[in-house]
LUMDO-319513 format. One record per residue: y, z, x of N, C-alpha, C, O in turn; residue in three letters. Coordinates in Angstrom, 3 decimals. Example, Ala and Ser with C-alpha at 12.3 -4.5 7.8 and 13.67 -1.06 7.14 Angstrom:
<pt n_py="-5.690" n_pz="7.800" n_px="13.190" ca_py="-4.500" ca_pz="7.800" ca_px="12.300" c_py="-3.300" c_pz="7.800" c_px="13.200" o_py="-3.319" o_pz="8.465" o_px="14.236" code="ALA"/>
<pt n_py="-2.250" n_pz="7.080" n_px="12.850" ca_py="-1.060" ca_pz="7.140" ca_px="13.670" c_py="0.030" c_pz="7.870" c_px="12.900" o_py="1.138" o_pz="8.039" o_px="13.409" code="SER"/>
# end
This chain:
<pt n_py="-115.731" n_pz="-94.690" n_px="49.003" ca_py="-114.918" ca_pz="-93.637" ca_px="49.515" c_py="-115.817" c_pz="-92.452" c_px="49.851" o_py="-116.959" o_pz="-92.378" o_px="49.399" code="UNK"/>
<pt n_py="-115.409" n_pz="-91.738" n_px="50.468" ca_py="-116.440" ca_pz="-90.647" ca_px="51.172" c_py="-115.523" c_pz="-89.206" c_px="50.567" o_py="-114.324" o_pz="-89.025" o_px="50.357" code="UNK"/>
<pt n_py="-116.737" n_pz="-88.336" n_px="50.422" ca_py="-116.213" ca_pz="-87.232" ca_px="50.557" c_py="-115.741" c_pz="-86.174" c_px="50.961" o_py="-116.561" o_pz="-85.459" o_px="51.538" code="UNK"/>
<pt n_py="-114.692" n_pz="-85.775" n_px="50.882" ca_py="-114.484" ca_pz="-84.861" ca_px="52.015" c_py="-113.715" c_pz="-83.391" c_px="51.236" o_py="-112.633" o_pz="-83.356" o_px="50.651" code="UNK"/>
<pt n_py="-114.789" n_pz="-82.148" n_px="51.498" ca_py="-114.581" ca_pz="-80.625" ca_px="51.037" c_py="-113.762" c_pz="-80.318" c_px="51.354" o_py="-113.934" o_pz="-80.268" o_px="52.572" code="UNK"/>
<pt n_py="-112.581" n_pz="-79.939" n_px="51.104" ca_py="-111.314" ca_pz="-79.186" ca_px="51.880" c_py="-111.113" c_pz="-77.398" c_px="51.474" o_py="-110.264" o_pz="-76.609" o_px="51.889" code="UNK"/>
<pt n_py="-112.389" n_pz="-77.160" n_px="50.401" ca_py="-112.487" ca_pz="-75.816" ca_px="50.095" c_py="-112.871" c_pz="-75.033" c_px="51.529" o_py="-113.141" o_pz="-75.505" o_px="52.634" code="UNK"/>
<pt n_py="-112.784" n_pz="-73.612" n_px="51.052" ca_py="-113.065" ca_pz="-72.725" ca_px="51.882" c_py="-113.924" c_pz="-71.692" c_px="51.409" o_py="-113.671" o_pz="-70.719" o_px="50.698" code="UNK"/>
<pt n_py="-115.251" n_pz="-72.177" n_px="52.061" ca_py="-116.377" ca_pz="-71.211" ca_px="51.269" c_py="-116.456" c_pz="-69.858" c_px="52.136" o_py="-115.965" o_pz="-69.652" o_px="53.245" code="UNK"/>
<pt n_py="-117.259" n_pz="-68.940" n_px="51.273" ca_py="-117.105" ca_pz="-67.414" ca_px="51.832" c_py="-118.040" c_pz="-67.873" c_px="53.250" o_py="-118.307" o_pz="-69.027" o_px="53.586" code="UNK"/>
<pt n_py="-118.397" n_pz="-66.728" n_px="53.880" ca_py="-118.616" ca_pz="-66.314" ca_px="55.058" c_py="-119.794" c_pz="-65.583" c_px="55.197" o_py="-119.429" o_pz="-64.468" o_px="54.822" code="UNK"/>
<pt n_py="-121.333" n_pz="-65.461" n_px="55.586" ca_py="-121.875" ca_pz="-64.527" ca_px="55.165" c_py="-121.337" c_pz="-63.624" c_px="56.639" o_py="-120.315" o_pz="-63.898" o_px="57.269" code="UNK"/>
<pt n_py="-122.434" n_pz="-62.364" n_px="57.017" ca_py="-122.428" ca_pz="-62.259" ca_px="58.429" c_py="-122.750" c_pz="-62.489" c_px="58.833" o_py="-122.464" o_pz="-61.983" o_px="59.918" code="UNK"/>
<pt n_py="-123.795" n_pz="-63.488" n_px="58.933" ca_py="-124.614" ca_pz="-64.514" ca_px="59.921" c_py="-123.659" c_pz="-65.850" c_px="59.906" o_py="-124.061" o_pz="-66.758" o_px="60.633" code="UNK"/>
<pt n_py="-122.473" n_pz="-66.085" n_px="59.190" ca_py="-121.926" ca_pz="-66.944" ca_px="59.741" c_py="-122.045" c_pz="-68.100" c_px="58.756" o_py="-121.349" o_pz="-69.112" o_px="58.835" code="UNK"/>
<pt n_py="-123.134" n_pz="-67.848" n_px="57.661" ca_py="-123.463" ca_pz="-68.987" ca_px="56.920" c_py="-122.712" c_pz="-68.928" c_px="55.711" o_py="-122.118" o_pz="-67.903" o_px="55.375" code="UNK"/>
<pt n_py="-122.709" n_pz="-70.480" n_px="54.720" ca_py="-121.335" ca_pz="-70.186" ca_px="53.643" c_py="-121.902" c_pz="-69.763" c_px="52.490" o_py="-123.127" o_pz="-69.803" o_px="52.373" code="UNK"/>
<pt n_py="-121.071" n_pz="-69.284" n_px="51.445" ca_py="-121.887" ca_pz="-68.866" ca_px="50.454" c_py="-121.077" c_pz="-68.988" c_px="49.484" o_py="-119.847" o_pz="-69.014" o_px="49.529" code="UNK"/>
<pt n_py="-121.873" n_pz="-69.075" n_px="48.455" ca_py="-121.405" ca_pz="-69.955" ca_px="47.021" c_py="-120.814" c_pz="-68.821" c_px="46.671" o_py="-120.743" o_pz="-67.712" o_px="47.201" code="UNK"/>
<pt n_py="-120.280" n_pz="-69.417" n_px="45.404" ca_py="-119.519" ca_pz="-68.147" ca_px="44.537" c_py="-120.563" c_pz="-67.298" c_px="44.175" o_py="-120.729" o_pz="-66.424" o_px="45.027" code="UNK"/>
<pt n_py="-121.275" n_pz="-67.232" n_px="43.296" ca_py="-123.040" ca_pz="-66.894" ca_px="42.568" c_py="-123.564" c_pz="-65.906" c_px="44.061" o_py="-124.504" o_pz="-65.139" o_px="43.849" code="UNK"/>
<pt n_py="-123.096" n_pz="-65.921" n_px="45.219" ca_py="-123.358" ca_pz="-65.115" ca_px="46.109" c_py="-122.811" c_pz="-64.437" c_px="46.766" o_py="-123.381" o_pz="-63.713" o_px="47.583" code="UNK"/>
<pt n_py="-121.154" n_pz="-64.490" n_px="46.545" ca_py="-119.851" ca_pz="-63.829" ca_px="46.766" c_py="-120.146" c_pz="-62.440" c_px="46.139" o_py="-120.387" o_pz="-61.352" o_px="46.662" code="UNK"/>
<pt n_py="-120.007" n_pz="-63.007" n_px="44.288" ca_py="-120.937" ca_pz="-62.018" ca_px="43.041" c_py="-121.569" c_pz="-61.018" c_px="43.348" o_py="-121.273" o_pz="-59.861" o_px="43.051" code="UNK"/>
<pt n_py="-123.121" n_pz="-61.634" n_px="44.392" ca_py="-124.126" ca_pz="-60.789" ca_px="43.769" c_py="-123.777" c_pz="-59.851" c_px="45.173" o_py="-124.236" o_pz="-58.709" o_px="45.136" code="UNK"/>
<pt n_py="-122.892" n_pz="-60.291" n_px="46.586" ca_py="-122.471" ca_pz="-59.554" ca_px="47.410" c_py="-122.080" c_pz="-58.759" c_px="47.046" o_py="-122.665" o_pz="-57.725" o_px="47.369" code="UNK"/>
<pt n_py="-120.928" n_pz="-58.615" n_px="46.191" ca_py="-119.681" ca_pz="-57.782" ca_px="45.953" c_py="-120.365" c_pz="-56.726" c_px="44.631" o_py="-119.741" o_pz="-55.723" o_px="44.285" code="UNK"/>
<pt n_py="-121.440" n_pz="-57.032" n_px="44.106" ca_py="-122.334" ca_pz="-55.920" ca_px="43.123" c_py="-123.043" c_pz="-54.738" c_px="43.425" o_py="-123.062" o_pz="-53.572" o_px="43.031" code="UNK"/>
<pt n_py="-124.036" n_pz="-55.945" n_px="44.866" ca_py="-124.626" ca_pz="-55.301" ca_px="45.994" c_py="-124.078" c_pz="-54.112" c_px="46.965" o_py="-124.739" o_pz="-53.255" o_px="47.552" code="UNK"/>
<pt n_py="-122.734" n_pz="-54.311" n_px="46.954" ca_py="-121.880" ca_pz="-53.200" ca_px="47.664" c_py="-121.275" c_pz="-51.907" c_px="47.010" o_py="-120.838" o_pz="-50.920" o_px="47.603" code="UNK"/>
<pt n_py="-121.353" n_pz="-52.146" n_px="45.554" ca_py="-121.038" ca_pz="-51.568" ca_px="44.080" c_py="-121.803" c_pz="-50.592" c_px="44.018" o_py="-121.486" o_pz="-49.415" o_px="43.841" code="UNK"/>
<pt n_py="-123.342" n_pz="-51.251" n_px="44.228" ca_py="-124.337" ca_pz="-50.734" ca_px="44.192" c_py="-124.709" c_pz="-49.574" c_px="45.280" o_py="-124.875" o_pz="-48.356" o_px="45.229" code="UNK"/>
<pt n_py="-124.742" n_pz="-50.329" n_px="46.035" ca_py="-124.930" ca_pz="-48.933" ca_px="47.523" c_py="-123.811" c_pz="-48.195" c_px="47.602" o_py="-123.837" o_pz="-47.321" o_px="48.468" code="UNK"/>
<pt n_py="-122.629" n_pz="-48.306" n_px="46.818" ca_py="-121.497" ca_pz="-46.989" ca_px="47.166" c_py="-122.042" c_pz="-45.711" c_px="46.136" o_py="-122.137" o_pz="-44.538" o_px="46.497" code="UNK"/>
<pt n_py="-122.352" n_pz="-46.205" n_px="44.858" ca_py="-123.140" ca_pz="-45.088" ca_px="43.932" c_py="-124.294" c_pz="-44.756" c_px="44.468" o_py="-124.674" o_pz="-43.654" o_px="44.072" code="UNK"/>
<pt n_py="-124.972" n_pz="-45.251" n_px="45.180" ca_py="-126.437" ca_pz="-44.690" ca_px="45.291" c_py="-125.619" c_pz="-43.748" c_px="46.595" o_py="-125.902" o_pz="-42.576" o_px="46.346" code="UNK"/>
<pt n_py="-124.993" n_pz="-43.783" n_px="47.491" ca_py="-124.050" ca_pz="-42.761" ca_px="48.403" c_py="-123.859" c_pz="-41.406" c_px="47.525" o_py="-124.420" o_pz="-40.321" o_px="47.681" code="UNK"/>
<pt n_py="-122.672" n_pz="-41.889" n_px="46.329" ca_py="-122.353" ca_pz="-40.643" ca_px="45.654" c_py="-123.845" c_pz="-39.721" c_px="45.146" o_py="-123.735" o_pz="-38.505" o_px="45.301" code="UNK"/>
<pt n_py="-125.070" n_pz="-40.172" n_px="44.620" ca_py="-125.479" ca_pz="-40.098" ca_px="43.902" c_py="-126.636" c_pz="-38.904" c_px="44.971" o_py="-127.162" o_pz="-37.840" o_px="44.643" code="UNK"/>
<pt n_py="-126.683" n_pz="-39.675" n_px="46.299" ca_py="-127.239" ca_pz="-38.582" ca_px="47.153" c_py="-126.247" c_pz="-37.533" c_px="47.429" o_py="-126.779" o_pz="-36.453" o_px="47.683" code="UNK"/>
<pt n_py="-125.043" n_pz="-37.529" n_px="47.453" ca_py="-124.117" ca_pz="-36.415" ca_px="48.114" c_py="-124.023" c_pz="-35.152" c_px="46.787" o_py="-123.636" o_pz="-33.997" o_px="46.966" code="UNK"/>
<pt n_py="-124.451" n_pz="-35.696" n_px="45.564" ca_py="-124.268" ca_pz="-35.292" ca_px="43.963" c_py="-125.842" c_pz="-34.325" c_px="44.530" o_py="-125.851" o_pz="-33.142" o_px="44.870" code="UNK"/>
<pt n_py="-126.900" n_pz="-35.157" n_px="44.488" ca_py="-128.146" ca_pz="-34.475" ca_px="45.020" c_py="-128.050" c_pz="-33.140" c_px="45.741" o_py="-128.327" o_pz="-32.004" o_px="45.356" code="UNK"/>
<pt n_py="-127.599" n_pz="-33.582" n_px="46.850" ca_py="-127.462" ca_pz="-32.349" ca_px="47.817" c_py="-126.679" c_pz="-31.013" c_px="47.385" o_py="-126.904" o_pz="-29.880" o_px="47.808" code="UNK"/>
<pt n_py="-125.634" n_pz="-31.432" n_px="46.374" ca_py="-125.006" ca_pz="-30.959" ca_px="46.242" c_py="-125.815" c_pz="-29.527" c_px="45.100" o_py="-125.665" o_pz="-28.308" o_px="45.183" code="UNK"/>
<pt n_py="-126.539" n_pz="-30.242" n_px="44.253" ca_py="-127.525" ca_pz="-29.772" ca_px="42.980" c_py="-128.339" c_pz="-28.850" c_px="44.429" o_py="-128.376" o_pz="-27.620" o_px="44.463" code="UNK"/>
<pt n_py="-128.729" n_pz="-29.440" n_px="45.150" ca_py="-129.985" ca_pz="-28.473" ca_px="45.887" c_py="-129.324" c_pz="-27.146" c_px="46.544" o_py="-129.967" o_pz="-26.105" o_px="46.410" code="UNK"/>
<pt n_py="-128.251" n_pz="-27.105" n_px="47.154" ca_py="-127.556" ca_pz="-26.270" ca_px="47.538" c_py="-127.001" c_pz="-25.369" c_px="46.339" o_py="-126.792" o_pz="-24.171" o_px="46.528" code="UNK"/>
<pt n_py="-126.767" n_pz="-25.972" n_px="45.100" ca_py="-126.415" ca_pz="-24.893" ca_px="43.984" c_py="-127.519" c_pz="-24.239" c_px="43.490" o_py="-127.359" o_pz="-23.157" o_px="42.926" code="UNK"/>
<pt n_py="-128.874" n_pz="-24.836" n_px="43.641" ca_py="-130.026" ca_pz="-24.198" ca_px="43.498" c_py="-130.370" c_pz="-23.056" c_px="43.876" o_py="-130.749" o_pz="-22.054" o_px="43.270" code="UNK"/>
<pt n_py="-130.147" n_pz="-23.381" n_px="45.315" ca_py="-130.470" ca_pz="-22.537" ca_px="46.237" c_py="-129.435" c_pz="-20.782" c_px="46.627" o_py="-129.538" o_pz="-19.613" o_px="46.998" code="UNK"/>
<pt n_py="-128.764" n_pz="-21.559" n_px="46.296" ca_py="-127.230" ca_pz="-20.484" ca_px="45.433" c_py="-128.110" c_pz="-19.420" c_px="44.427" o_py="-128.526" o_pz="-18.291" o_px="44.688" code="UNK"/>
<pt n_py="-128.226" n_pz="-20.192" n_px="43.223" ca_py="-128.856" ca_pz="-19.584" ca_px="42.563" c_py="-129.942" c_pz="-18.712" c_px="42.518" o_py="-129.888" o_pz="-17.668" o_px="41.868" code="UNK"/>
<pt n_py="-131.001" n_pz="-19.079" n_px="43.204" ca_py="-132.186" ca_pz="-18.789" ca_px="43.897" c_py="-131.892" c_pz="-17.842" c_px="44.692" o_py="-132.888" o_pz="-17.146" o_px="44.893" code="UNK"/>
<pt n_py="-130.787" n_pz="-17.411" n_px="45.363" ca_py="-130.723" ca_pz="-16.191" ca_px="46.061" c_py="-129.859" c_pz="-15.299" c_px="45.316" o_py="-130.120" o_pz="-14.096" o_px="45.348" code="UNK"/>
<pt n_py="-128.990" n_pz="-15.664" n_px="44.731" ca_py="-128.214" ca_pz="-14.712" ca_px="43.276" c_py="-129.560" c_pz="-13.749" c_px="43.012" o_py="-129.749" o_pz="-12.543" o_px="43.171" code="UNK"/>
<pt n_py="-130.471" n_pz="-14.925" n_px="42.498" ca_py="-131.606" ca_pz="-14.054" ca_px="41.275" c_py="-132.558" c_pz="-13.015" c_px="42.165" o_py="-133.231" o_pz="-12.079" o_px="41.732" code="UNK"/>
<pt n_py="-132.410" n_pz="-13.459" n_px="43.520" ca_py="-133.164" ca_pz="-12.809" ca_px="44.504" c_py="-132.669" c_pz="-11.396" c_px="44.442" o_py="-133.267" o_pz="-10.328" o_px="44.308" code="UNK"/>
<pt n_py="-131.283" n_pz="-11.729" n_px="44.592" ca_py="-130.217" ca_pz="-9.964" ca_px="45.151" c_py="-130.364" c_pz="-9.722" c_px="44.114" o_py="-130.925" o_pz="-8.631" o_px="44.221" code="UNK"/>
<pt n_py="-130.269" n_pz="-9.961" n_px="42.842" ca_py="-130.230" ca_pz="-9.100" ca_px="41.492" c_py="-131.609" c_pz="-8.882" c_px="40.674" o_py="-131.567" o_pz="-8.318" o_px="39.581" code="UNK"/>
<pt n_py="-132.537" n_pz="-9.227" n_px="41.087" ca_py="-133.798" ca_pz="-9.193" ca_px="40.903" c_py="-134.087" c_pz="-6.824" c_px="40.800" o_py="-133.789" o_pz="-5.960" o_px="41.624" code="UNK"/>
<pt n_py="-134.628" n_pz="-6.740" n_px="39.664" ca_py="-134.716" ca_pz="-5.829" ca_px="39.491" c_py="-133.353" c_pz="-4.606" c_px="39.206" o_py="-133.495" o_pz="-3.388" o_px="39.095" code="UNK"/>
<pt n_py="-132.556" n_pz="-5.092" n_px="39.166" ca_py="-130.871" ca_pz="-4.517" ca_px="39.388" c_py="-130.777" c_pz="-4.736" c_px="37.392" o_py="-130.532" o_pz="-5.730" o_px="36.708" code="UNK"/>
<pt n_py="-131.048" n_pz="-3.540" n_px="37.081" ca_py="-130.915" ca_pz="-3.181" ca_px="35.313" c_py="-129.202" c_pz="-2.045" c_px="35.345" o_py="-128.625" o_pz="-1.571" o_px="34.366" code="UNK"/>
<pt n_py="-128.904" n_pz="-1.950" n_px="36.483" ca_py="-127.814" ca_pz="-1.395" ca_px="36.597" c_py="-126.175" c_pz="-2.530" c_px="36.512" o_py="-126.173" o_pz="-3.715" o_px="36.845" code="UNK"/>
<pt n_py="-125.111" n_pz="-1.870" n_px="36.063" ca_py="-123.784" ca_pz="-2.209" ca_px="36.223" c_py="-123.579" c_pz="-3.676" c_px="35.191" o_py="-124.508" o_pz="-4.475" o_px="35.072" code="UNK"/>
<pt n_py="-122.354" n_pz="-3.860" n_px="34.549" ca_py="-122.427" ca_pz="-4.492" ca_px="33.199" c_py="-122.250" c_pz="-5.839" c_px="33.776" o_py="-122.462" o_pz="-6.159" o_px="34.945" code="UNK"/>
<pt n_py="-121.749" n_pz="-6.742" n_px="32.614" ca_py="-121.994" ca_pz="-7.776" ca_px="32.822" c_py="-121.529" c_pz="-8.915" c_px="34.219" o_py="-122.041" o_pz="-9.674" o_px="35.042" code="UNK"/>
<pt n_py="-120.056" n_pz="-8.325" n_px="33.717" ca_py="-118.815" ca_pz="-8.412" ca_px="34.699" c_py="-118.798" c_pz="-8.624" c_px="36.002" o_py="-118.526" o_pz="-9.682" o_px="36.570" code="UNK"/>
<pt n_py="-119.190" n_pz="-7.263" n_px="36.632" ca_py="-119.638" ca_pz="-7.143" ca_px="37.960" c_py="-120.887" c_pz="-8.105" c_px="38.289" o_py="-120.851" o_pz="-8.532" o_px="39.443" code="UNK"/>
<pt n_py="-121.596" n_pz="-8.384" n_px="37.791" ca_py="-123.103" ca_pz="-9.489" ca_px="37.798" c_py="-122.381" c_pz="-10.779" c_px="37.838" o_py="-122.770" o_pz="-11.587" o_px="38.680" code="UNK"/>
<pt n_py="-121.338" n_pz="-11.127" n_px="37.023" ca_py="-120.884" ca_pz="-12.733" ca_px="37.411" c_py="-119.998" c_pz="-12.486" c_px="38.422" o_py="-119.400" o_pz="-13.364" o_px="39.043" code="UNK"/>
<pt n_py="-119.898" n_pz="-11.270" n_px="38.606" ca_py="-118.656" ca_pz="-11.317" ca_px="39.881" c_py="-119.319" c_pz="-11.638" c_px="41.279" o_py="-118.691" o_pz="-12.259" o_px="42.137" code="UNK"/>
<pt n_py="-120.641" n_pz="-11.181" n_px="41.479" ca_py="-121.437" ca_pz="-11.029" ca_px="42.600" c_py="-121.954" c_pz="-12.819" c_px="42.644" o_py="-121.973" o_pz="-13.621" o_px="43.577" code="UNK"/>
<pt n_py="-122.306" n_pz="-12.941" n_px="41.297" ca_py="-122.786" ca_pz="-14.439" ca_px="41.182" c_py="-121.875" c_pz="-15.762" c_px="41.586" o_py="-122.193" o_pz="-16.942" o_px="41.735" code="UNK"/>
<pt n_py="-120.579" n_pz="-15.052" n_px="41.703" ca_py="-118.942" ca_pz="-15.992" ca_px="41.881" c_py="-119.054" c_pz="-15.849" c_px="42.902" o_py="-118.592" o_pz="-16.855" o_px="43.440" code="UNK"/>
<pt n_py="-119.538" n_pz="-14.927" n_px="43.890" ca_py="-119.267" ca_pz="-14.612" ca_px="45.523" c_py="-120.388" c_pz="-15.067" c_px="45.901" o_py="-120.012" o_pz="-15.367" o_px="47.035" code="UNK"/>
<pt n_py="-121.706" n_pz="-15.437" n_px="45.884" ca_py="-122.549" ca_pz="-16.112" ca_px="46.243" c_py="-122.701" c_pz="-17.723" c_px="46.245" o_py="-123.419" o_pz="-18.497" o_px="46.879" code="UNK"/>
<pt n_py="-121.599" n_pz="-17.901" n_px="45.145" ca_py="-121.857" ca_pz="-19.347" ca_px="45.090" c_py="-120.446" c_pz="-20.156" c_px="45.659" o_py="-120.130" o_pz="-21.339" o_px="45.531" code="UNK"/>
<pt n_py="-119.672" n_pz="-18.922" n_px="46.401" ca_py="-118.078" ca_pz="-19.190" ca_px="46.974" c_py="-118.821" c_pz="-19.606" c_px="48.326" o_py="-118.580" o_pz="-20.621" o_px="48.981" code="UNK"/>
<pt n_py="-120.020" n_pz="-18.368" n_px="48.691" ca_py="-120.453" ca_pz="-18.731" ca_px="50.179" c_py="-120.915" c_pz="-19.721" c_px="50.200" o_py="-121.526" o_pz="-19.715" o_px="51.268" code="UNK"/>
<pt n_py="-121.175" n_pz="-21.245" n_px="49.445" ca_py="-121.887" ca_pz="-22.071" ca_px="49.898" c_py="-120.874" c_pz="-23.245" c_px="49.770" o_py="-120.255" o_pz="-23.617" o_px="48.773" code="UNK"/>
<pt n_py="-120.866" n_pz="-23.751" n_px="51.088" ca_py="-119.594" ca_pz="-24.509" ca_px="51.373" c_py="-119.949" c_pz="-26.216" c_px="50.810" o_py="-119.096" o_pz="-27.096" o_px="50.695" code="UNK"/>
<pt n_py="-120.935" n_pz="-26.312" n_px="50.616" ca_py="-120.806" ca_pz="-27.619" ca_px="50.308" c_py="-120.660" c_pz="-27.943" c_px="48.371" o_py="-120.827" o_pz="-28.994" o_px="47.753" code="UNK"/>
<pt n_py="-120.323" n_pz="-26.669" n_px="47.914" ca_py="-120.227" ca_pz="-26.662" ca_px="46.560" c_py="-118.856" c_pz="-27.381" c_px="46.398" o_py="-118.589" o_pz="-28.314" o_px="45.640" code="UNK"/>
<pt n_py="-117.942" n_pz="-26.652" n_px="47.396" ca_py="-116.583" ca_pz="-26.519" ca_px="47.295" c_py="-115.891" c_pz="-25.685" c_px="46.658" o_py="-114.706" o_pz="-25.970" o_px="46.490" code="UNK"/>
<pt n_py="-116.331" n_pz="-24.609" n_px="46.199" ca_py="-115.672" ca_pz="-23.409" ca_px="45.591" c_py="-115.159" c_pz="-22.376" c_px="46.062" o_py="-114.773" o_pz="-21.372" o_px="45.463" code="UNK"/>
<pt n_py="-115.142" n_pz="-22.766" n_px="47.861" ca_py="-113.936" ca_pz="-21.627" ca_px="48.538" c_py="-113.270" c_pz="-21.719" c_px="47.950" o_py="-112.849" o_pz="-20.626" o_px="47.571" code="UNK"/>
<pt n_py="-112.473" n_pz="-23.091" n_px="47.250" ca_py="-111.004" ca_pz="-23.584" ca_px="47.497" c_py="-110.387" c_pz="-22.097" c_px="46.259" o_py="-109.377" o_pz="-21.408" o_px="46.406" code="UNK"/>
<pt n_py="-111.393" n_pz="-22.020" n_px="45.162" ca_py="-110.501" ca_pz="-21.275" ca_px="43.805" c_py="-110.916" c_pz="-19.030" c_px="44.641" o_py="-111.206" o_pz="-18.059" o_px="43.943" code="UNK"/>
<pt n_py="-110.834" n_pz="-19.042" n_px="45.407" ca_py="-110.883" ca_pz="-17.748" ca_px="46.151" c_py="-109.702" c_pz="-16.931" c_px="45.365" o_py="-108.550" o_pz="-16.897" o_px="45.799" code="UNK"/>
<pt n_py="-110.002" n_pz="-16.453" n_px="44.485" ca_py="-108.749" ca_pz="-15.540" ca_px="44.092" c_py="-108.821" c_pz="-13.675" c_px="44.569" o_py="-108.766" o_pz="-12.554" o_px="44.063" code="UNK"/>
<pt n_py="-108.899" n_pz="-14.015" n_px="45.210" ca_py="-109.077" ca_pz="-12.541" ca_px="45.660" c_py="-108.224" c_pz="-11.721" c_px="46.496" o_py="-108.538" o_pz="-10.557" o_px="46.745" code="UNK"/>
# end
């Protein structure tokens, strides 16, 4: 008697079939590159708060004047201007 497959193996994109064991390491592989996505947008995100920062300390650099208050207030408005933080959104003003 002969054999005959009536399964339906995956698909790569070249068209070729692929075992389960490569369905797997596909579907990990894609797991994988969606975090390494977040993980640069997380990055950018750190460099731009840096850089936030880095100009905070710039404008207040030498400024021994006005209490604490007003200093995180200026520090809240510098880091509202940088849009890729996302901290327009809490604008209470």
């Amino acid at each position: 008697m002969s054999y005959k497959s009536t399964g339906t193996a995956a698909k790569s994109v070249s068209g070729a079939s692929m075992s389960k064991y490569d369905v797997e390491v596909e579907e990990r592989l894609k797991k994988l590159e969606a975090k390494v996505s977040e993980i640069n947008t997380i990055e950018a995100m750190v460099s731009a708060l840096e850089r936030s920062v880095d100009e905070c300390k710039a404008n207040c650099a030498g400024d021994t004047g006005g209490d604490v208050e007003s200093k995180l207030e200026r520090l809240v408005a510098v880091l509202k201007q940088t849009p890729s933080l996302g901290l327009d959104q809490y604008d209470n003003s």
